[in-house]
VOMAR-864030 format. One record per residue (C-alpha): residue in three letters; x, y, z. Coordinates in steps of 0.2 Angstrom, whole numbers, plus 5000, padded with zeros to 4 digits. Last residue first. Layout:
N
["Ala", [X, Y, Z]] ...
END
This chain:
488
["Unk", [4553, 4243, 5680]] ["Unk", [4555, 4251, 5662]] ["Unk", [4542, 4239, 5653]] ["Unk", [4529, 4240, 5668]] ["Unk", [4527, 4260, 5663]] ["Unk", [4519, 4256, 5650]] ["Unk", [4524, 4266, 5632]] ["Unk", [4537, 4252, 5627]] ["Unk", [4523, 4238, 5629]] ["Unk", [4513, 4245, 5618]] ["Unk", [4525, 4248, 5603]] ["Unk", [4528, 4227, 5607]] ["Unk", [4512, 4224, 5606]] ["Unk", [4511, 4232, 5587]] ["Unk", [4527, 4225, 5582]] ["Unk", [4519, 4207, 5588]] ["Unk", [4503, 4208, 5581]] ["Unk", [4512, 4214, 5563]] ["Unk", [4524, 4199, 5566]] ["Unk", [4507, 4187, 5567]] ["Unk", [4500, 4194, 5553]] ["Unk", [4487, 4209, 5558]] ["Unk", [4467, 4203, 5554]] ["Unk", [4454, 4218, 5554]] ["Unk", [4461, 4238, 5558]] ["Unk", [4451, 4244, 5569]] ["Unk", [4443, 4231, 5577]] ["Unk", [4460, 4222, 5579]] ["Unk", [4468, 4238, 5584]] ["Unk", [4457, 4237, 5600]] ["Unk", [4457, 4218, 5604]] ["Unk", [4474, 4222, 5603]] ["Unk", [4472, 4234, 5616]] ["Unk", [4461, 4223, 5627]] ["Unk", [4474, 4211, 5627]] ["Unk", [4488, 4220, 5630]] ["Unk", [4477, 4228, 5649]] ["Unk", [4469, 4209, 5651]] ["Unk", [4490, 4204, 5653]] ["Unk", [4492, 4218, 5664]] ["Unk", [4479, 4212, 5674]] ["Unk", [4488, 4195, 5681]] ["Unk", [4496, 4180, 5672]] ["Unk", [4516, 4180, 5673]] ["Unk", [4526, 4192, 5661]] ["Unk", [4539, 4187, 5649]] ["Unk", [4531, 4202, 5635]] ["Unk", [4531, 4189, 5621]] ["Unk", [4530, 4175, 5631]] ["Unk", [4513, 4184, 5641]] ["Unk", [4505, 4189, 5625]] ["Unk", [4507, 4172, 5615]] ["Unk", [4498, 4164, 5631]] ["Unk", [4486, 4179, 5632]] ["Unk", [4481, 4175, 5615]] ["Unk", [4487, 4186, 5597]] ["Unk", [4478, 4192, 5585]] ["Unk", [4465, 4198, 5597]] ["Unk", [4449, 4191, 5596]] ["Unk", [4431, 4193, 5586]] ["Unk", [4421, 4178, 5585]] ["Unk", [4405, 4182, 5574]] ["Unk", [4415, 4195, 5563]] ["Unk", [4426, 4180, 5559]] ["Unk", [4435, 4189, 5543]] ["Unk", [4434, 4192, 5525]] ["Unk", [4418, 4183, 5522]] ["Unk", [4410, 4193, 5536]] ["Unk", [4419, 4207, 5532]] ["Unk", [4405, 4206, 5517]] ["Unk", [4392, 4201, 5527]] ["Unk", [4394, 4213, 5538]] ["Unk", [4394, 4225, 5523]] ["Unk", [4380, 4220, 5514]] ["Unk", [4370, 4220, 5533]] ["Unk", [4375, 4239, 5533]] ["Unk", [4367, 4241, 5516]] ["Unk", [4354, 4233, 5517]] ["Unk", [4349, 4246, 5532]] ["Unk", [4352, 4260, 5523]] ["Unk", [4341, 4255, 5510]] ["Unk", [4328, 4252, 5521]] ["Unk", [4330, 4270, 5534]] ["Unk", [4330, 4277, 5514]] ["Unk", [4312, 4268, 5509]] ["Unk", [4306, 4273, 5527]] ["Unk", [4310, 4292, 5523]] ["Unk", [4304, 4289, 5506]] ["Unk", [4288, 4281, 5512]] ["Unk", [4283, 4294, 5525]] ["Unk", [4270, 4286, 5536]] ["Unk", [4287, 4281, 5551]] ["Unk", [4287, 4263, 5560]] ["Unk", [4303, 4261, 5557]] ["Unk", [4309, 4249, 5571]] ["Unk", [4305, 4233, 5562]] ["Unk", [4321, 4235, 5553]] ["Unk", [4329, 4236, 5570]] ["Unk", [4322, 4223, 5580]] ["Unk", [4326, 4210, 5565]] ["Unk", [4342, 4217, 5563]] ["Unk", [4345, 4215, 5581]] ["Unk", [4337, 4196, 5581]] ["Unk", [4350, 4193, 5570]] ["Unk", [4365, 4202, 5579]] ["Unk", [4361, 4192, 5595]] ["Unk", [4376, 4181, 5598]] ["Unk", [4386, 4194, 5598]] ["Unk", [4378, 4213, 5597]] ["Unk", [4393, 4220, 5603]] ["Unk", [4408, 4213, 5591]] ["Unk", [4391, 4214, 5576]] ["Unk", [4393, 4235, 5578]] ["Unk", [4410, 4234, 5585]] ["Unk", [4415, 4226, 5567]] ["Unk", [4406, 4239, 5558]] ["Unk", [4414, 4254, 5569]] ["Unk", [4431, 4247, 5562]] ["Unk", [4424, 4247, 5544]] ["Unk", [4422, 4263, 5545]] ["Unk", [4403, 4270, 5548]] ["Unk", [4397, 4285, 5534]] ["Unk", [4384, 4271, 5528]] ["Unk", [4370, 4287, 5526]] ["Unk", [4366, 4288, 5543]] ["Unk", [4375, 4272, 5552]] ["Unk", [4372, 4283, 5571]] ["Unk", [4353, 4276, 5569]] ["Unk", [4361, 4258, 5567]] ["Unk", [4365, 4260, 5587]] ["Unk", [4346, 4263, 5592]] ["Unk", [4342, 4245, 5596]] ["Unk", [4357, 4242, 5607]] ["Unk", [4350, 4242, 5625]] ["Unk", [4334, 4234, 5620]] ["Unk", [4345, 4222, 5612]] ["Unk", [4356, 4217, 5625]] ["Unk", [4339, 4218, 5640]] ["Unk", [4330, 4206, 5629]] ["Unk", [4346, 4196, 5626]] ["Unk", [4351, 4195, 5646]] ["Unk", [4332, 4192, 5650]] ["Unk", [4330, 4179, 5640]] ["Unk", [4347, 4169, 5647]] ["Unk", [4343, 4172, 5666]] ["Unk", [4327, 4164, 5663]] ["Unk", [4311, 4173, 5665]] ["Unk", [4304, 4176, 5685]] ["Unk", [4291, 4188, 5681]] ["Unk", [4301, 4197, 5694]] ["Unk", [4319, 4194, 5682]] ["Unk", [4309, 4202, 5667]] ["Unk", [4304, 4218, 5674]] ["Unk", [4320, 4222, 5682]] ["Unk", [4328, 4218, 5666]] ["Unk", [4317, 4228, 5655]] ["Unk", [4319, 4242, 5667]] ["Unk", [4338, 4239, 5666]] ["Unk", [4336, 4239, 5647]] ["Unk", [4322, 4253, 5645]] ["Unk", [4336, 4266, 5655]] ["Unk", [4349, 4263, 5643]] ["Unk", [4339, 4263, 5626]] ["Unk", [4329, 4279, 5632]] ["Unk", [4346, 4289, 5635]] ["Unk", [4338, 4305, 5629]] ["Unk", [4321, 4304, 5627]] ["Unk", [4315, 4323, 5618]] ["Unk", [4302, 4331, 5615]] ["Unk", [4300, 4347, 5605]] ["Unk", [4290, 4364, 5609]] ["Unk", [4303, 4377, 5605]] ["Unk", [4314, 4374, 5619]] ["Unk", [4314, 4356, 5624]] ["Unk", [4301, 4346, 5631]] ["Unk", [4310, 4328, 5641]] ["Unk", [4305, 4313, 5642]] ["Unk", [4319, 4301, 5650]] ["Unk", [4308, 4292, 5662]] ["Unk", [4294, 4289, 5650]] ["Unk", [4304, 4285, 5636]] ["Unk", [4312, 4269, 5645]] ["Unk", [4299, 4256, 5638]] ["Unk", [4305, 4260, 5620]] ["Unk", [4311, 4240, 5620]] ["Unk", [4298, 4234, 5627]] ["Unk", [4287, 4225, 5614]] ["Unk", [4300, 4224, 5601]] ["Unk", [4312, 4214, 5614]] ["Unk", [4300, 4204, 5622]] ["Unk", [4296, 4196, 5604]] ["Unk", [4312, 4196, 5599]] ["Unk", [4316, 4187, 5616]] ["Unk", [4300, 4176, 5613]] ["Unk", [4304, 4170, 5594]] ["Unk", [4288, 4162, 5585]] ["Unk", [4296, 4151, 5569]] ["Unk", [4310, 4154, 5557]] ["Unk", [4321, 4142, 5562]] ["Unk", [4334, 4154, 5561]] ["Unk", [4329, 4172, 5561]] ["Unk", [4324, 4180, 5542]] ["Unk", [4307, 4173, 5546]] ["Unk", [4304, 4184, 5563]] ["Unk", [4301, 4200, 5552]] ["Unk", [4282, 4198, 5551]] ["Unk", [4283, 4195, 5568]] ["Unk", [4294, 4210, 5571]] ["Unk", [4281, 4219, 5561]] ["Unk", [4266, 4216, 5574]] ["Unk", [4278, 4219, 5590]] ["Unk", [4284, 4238, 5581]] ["Unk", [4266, 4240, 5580]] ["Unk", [4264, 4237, 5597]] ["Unk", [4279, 4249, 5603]] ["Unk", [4270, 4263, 5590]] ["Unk", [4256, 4260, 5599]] ["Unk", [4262, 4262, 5615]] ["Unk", [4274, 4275, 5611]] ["Unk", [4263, 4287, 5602]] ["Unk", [4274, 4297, 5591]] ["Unk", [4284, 4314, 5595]] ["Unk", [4280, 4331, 5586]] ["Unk", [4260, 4329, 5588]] ["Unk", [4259, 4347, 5588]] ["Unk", [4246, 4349, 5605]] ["Unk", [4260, 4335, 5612]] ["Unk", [4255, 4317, 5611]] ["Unk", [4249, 4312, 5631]] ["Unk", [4261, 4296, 5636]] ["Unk", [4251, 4277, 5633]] ["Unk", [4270, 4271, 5636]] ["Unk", [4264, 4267, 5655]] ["Unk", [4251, 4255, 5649]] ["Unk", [4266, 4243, 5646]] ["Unk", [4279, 4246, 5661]] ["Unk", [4264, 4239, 5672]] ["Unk", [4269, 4222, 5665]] ["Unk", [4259, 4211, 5677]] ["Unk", [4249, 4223, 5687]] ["Unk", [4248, 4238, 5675]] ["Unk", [4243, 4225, 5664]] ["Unk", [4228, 4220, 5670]] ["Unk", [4220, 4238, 5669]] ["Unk", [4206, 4233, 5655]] ["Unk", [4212, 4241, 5643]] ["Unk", [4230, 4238, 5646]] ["Unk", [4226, 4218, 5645]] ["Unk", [4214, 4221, 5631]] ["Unk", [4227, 4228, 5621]] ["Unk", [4241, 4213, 5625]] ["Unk", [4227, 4201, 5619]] ["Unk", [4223, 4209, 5605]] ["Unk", [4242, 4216, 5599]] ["Unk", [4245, 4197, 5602]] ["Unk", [4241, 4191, 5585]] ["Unk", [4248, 4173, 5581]] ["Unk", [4252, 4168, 5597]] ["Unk", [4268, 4168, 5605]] ["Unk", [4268, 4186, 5617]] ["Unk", [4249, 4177, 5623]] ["Unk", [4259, 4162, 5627]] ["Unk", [4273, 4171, 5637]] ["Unk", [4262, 4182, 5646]] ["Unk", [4250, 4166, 5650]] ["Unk", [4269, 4156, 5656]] ["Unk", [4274, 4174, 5664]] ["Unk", [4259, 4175, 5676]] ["Unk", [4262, 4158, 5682]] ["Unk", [4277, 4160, 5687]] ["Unk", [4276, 4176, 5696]] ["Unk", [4263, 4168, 5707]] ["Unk", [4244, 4173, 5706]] ["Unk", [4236, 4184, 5721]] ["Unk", [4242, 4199, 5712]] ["Unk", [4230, 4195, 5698]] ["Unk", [4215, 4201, 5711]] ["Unk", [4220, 4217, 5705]] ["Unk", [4211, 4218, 5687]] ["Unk", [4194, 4213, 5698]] ["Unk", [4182, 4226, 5691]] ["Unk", [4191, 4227, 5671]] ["Unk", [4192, 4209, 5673]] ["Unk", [4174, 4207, 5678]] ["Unk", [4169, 4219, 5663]] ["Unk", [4178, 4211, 5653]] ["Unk", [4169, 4195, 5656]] ["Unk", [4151, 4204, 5653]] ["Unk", [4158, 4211, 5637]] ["Unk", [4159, 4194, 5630]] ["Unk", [4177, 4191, 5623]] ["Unk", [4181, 4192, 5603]] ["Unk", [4190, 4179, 5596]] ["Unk", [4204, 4177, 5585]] ["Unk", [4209, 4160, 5591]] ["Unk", [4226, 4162, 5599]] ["Unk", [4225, 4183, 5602]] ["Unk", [4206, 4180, 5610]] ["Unk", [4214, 4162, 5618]] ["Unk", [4227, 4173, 5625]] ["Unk", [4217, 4188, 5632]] ["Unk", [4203, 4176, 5642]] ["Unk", [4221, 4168, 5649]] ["Unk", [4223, 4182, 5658]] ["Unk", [4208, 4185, 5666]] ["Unk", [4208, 4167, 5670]] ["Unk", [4222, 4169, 5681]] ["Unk", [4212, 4174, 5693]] ["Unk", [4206, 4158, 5700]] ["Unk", [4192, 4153, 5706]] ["Unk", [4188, 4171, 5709]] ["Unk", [4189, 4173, 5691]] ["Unk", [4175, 4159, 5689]] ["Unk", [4165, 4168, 5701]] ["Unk", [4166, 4182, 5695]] ["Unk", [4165, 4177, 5676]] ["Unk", [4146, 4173, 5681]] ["Unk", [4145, 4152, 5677]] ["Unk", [4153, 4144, 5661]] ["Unk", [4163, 4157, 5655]] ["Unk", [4162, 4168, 5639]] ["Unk", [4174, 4170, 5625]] ["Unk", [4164, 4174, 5607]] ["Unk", [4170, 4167, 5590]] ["Unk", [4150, 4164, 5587]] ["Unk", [4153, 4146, 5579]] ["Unk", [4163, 4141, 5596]] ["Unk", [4150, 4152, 5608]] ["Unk", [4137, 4139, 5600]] ["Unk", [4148, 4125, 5604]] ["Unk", [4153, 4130, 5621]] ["Unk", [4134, 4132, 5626]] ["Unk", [4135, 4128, 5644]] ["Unk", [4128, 4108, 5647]] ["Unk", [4139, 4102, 5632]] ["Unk", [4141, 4084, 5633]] ["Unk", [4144, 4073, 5618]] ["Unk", [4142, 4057, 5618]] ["Unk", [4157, 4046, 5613]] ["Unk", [4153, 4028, 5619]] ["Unk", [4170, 4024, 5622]] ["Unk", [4170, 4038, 5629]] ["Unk", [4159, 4053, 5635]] ["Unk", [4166, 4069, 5623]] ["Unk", [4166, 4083, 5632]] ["Unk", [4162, 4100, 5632]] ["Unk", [4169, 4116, 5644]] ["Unk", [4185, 4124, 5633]] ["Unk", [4172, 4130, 5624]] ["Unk", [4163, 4139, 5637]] ["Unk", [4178, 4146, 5645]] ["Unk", [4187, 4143, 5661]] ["Unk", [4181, 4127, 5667]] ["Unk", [4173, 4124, 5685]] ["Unk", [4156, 4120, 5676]] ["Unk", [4165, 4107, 5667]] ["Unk", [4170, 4096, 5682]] ["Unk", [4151, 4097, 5691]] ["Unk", [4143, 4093, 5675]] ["Unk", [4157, 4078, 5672]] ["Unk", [4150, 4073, 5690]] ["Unk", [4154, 4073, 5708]] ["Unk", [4169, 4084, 5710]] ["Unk", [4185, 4084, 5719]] ["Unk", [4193, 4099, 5728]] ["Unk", [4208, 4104, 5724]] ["Unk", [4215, 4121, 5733]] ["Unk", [4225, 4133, 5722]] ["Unk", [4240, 4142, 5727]] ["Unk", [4245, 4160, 5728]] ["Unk", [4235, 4161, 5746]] ["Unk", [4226, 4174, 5757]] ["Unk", [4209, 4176, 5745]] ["Unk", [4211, 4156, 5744]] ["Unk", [4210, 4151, 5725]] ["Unk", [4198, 4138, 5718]] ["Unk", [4200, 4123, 5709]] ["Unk", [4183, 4114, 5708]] ["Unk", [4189, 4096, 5701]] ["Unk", [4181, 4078, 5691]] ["Unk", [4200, 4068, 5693]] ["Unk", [4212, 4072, 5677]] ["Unk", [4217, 4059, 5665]] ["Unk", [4233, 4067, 5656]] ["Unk", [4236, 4059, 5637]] ["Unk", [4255, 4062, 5627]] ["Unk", [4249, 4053, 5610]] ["Unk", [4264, 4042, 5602]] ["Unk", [4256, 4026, 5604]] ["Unk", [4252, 4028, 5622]] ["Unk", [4261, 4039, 5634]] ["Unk", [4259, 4043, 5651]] ["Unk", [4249, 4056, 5664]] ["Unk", [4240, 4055, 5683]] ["Unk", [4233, 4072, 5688]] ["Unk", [4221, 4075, 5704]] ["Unk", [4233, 4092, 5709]] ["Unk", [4243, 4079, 5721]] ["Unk", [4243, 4067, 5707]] ["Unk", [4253, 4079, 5694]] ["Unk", [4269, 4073, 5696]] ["Unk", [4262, 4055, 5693]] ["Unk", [4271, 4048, 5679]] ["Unk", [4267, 4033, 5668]] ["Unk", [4276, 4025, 5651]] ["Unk", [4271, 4014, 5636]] ["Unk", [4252, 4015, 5643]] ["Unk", [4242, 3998, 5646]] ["Unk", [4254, 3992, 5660]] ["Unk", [4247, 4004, 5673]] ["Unk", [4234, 4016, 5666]] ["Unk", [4223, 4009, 5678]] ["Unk", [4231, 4009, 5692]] ["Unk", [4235, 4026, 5692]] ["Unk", [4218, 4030, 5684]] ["Unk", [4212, 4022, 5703]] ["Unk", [4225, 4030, 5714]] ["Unk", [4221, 4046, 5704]] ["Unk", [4202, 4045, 5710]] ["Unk", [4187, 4040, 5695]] ["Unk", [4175, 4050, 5688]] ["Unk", [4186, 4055, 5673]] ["Unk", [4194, 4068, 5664]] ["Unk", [4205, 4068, 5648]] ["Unk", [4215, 4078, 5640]] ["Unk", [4226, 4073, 5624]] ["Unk", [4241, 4078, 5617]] ["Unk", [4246, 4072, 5601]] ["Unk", [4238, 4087, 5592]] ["Unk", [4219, 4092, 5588]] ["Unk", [4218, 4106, 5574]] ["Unk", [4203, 4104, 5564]] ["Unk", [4194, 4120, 5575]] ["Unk", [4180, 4107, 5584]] ["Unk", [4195, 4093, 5588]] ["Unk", [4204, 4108, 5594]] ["Unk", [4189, 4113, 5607]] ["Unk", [4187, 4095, 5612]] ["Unk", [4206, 4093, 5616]] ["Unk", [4207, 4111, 5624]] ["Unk", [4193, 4103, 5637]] ["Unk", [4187, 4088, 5636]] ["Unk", [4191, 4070, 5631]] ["Unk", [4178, 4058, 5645]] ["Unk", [4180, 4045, 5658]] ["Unk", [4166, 4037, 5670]] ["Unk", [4170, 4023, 5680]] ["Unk", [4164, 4007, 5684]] ["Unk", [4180, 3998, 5682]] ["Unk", [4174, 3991, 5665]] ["Unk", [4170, 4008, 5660]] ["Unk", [4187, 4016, 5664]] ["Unk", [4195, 4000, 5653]] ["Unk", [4183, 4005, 5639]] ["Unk", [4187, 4023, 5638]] ["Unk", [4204, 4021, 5636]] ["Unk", [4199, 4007, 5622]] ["Unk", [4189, 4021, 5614]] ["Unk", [4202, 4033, 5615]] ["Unk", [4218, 4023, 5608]] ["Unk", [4210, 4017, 5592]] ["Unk", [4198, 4032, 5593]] ["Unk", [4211, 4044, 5589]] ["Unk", [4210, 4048, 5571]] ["Unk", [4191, 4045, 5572]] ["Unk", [4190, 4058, 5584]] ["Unk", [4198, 4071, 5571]] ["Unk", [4188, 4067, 5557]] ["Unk", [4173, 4067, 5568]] ["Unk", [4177, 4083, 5575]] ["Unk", [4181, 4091, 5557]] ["Unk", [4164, 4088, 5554]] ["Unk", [4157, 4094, 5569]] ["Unk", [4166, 4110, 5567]] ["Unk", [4159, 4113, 5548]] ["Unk", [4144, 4110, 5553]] ["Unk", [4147, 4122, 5569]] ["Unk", [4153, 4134, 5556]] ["Unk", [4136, 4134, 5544]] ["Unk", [4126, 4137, 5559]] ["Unk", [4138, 4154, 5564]] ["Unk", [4134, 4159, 5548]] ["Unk", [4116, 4155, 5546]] ["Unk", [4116, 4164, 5563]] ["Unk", [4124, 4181, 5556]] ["Unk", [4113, 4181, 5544]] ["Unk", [4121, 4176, 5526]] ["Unk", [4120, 4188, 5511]] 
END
């Protein structure tokens, strides 16, 4: 058996060799980047996440770079060498461009740091790479490579912390969460990204300074929530968060579904039954198209029982129940949504499926007409995948034949939308006949009373699928007799 530090030995060997692989694959552009900051006297160095991916065999086309010198010199430096420039970062000490397909952003030696009164961060150049590393998160998002010579620099450890798996920062996590708070929250991305495990010294600061996220803006706080929410396991992420009382700052909604089970354990546990819902809705996410990471599925699995609490109610003879739930979670989930400032069209389809997710529970044993079928997909829209994926991964319960069944039951209802599917265009619903062809059939000028024949047909189409044209028309016509417009 292998100690743990042969182990964490034999993957630093393994790390540096895919480094090497990896550098070489970008010295062509690396080196002779590094060469025109030498000639001008300047140091320049990869660091950061390009190091650390390098290290892990996973390096992309985009490439971080920092370097001794001011923007207005990288500015000029960069200047007719890459294939394109832009400088929306040079107030922050960022100049950026293109070269040979690799997206590269030079960024000045800084100490960021956040003002206890202010949301944004002050830049404050440093003095050497020492300096600039020092004022990184994590340890191993702190090495660099030195170009074109290509030392490495490694003054905190990253590398050993890489082969270990563990997150730590380069000076006290106070201070560095001080700098900027954010950190707390990216500490439970990278351990959901990478699979790590973070120091018990860092959460400890973020359990000490959880409130100090306030001080971030909105913005911010959703692009971390909205990485974390993408990654590959974020139950570990999204635990240490509650855990550590971050998230009943950002998404207080979350811990709040840690209820008390009742002394006969007659309802779940909603946080981790909402977690475990997350976890097989990823597994899920494949039947969706495109098949990859989908955020308002995501959202929508995490939150979507988020309105238990303020519906719980104990019945007579000791059981519990959350009437409404669906309801109240969607306009929680919305309000939610809309301070972490998400886009209008997330938050309409996290808030849509939340507010649907318990329709198929009325399906039973396929006793639904066709009619209440076509509502079924009519109200889901847009979103009637992702509310199959929500749904299936919805059944959470130990009992395999009552999971089996809620399974079966399921395939069927998809058989039959795909059945009236073929039949009809479940997906674009409408009347069988438009307002136009309403409004000459009735001689009537546009106004409500048009919406009024249009909404009943919309009505009998549900109910009844397609209608000829004449059958439309009879049917309108039957209408139109029992208003009390038709005899004025």
């Amino acid at each position: 058996m292998i100690g743990t530090k042969e182990a964490a030995n034999h993957v630093l060997s393994k790390a540096q060799r895919q480094a090497v692989r990896q550098l070489l694959r970008i010295a062509p552009v690396a080196d002779e980047l590094g060469a025109r900051f030498q000639a001008a006297g300047h140091e320049l160095a990869l660091v950061g996440g390009s190091v650390r991916d390098a290290l892990l065999d996973r390096l992309g086309q985009d490439l971080d770079f920092t370097t001794s010198a001011r923007p207005e010199e990288t500015k000029r430096l960069l200047a007719g060498w890459v294939d394109s420039l832009w400088d929306v970062g040079q107030k922050f000490g960022t100049i950026g461009g293109t070269k040979d397909g690799f997206q590269i952003e030079i960024t000045t030696y800084r100490a960021d740091s956040y003002d206890p009164a202010s949301r944004k961060p002050a830049v404050a150049y440093g003095a050497s790479i020492t300096d600039d590393l020092l004022r990184r998160d994590f340890t191993v998002n702190a090495m660099a490579v030195l170009l074109p010579g290509r030392e490495f620099v490694d003054p905190f450890g990253g590398l050993a912390d890489l082969g270990s798996r563990v997150i730590r920062t380069p000076g006290t996590p106070e201070q560095s969460f001080s700098d900027d708070p954010l950190r707390m929250m990216r500490a439970a991305r990278f351990a959901s990204q990478l699979g790590f495990e973070v120091a018990p010294e860092v959460v400890a600061a973020m359990t000490d300074m959880a409130g100090r996220i306030d001080i971030v803006s909105a913005e911010r706080v959703r692009d971390e929530l909205t990485k974390l929410l993408l990654s590959s396991a974020p139950r570990t992420g999204l635990t240490l968060l509650v855990d550590t009382g971050i998230a009943g700052h950002v998404l207080p909604e979350l811990p709040a579904l840690r209820l008390e089970i009742d002394e006969h354990h007659r309802h779940k546990d909603v946080y981790e039954h909402s977690l475990t819902v997350l976890e097989q809705a990823i597994e899920l996410e494949r039947r969706l198209p495109g098949g990859g990471p989908d955020l308002v599925t995501r959202l929508a699995a995490l939150l979507h029982d988020i309105g238990k609490p303020r519906t719980r109610k104990f019945e007579a003879g000791g059981g519990v129940s959350f009437h409404h739930h669906d309801v109240v979670g969607a306009k929680l989930a919305r309000k939610r949504l809309t301070a972490l400032r998400y886009p209008s069209a997330v938050i309409d389809s996290v808030t849509q499926l939340i507010q649907l997710h318990l329709r198929f529970h009325g399906y039973g044993g396929g006793e639904w007409t066709d009619s209440a079928v076509r509502r079924y997909v009519r109200d889901a829209g847009p979103e009637v995948e992702r509310l199959h994926v929500l749904t299936r991964a919805d059944s959470t319960t130990r009992n395999r034949r009552k999971a089996l069944a809620l399974q079966q039951s399921y395939d069927s209802l998809e058989e039959r939308i795909s059945r009236l599917a073929e039949e009809e265009e479940l997906a674009a619903i409408r009347p069988d006949l438009d307002g136009n062809q309403i409004m000459q059939i009735l001689g009537i000028r546009p106004g409500p009373l048009v919406g009024r024949a249009y909404h009943h047909l919309l009505e009998v189409r549900l109910d009844h699928g397609v209608l000829s044209e004449d059958d439309a028309r009879a049917e309108l016509l039957r209408w139109w007799s029992e208003q009390p417009e038709a005899s004025a």
